[in-house]
C-alpha positions in Angstrom: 118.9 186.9 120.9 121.2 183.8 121.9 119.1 183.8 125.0 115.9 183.8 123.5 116.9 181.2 121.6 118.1 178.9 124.4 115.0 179.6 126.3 113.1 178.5 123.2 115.0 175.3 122.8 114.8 174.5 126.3 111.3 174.6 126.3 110.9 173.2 123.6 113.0 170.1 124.9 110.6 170.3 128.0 107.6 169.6 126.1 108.8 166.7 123.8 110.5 165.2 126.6 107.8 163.7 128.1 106.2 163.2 124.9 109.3 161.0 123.6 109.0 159.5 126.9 105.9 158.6 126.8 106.0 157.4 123.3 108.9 155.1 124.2 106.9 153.8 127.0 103.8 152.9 124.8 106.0 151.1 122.3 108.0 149.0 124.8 104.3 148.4 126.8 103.1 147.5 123.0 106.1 145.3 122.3 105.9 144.0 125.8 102.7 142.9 125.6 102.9 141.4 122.3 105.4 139.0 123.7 102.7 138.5 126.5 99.9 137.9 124.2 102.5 135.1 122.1 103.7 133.6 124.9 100.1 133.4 126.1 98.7 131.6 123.2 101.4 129.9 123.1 100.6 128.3 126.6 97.1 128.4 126.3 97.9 125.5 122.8 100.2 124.1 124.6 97.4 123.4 127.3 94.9 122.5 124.8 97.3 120.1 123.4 97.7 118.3 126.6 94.3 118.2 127.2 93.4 116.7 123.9 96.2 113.8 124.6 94.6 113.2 128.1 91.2 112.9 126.6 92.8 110.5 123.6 94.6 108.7 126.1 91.9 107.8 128.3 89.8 107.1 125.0 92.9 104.7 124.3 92.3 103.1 127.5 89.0 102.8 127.6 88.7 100.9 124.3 91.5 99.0 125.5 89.8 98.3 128.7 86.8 97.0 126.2 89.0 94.7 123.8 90.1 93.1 127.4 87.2 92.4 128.4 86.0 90.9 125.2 88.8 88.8 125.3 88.3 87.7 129.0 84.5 87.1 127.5 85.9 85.3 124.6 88.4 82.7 126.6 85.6 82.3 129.5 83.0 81.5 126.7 85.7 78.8 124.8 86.6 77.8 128.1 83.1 77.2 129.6 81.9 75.9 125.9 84.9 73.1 125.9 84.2 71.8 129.3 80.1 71.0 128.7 80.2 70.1 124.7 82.8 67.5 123.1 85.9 69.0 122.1 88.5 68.0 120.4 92.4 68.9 120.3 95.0 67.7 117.2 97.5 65.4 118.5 100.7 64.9 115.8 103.6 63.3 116.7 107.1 62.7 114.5 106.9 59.3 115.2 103.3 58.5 113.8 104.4 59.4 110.1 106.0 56.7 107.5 107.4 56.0 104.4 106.1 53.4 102.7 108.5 53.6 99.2 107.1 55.7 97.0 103.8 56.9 99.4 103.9 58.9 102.9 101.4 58.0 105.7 100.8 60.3 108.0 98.6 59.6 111.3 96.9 62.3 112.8 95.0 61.6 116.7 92.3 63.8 117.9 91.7 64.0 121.7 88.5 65.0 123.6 89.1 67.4 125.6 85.6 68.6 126.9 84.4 67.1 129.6 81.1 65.5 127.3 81.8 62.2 125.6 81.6 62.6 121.5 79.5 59.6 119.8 78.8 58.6 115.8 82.7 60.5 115.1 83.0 60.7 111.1 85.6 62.7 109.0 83.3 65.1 107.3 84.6 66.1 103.8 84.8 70.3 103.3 83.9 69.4 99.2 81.4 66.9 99.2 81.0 67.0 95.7 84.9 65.9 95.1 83.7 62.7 97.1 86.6 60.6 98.4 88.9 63.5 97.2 87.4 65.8 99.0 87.8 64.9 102.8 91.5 66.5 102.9 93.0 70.3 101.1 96.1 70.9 100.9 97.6 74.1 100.4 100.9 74.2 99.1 99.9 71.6 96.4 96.5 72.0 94.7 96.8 69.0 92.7 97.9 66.7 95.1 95.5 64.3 96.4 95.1 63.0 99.7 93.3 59.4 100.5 91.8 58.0 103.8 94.3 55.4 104.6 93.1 54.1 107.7 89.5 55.5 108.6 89.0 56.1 112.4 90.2 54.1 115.4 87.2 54.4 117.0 83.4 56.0 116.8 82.9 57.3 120.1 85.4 59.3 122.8 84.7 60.1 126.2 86.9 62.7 128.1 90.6 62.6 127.4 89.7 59.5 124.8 91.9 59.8 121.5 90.2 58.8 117.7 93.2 58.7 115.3 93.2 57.9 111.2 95.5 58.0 108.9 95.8 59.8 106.1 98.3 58.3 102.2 99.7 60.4 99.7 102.1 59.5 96.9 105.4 61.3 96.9 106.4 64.1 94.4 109.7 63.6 93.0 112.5 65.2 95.1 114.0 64.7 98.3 112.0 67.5 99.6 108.4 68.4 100.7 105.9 70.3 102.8 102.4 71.8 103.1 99.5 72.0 105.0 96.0 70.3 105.3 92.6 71.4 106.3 90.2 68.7 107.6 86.9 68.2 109.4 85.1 66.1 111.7 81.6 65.5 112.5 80.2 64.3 115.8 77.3 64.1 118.5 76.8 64.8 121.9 75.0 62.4 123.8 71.4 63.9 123.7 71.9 64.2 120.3 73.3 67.9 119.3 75.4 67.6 116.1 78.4 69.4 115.9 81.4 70.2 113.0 85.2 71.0 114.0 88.0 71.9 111.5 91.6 71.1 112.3 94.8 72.5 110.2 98.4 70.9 110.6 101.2 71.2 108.8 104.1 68.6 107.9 107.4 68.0 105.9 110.0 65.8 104.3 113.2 67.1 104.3 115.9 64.3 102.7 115.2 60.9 105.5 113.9 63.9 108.5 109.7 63.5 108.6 108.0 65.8 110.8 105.0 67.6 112.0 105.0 71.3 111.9 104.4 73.1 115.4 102.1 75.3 113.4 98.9 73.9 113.7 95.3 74.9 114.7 92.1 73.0 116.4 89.0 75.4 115.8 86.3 75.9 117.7 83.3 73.2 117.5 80.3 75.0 115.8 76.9 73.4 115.9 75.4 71.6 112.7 71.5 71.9 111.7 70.2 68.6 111.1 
């Protein structure tokens, strides 16, 4: 009986064996390949990823590539537009504003520096309809009025010529000031093409130091429709 017994377990054991075997086998090749498939994706995203930054990068380039060159348009156009047309730069020196007791004068020069000479110069007010008051804005003070204190040196510039004027304002109380003015010109070529040109500048009074501020701007000319 014991024998019969063994004999059954035996075979028994021989059968499911293999069968345990080949279960184990299925699970680990499952497992296995699960681990695979995860670490496949994983690569294949990471792939995907890198390939979406390359394309975004050289998108990135590309437009930057385009800004440059609009730039390098830009600058050639100002550059090639300042040397055929009248063109004028701000000049400010320290030295050209004054106290006068209670009023400041501050003198302002404008030099041509297109190669064209400018003829029939006039400060062109930006609010014509606030007539003598409206030649000169400032920005820090909206009340504060700004005169024409001496109109302009001269009518006419040829190339590297400078047109100055000068410009009166009565002094708030304090020891202390500063603000900014927007101003335009108006001038001809000499076949007759009219042209407009804003300039900002800046200046102070701080106790007995008067001074320009570095902060200042000379736009580009734009042409006027008679």
């Amino acid at each position: 009986m014991n024998t019969i017994l063994l004999e059954s377990k035996q075979i028994n054991l021989e059968i499911w064996l293999p069968i345990l075997i080949s279960l184990i086998t299925l699970i680990y090749t499952i497992l296995n390949n699960n681990k695979l498939n995860k670490r496949t994706k994983k690569n294949e995203e990471s792939n995907k990823l890198n390939e979406q930054w390359k394309k975004d990068f050289e998108i990135y380039k590309e437009e930057i590539r385009q800004k440059d060159m609009i730039n390098t348009k830009l600058l050639t156009e100002i550059r090639t537009r300042a040397s055929i047309v009248p063109y004028f730069n701000i000049v400010l020196n320290d030295n050209r504003i004054k106290r006068d007791k209670d009023s400041l004068i501050l003198e302002v020069g404008l030099i041509n520096i297109g190669k064209e000479s400018a003829t029939n110069i006039q400060l062109d007010p930006l609010y014509p309809e606030k007539k003598l008051e409206g030649y000169f804005i400032g920005k820090a003070y909206p009340g504060k009025q700004y005169h024409i204190y001496e109109y302009l040196s001269q009518y006419y510039a040829m190339a590297t010529e400078e047109v100055t004027f000068k410009i009166v304002l009565n002094l708030p109380k304090g020891k202390e000031m500063s603000d900014f003015l927007n101003f335009r010109i108006k001038y001809e070529d000499l076949i007759g093409n009219t042209y407009q040109q804003e300039f900002r500048f800046g200046f102070y009074m701080i106790n007995d130091s008067l001074g320009y501020s570095q902060d200042n701007s000379s736009y580009i000319p734009t042409t006027k429709e008679k």
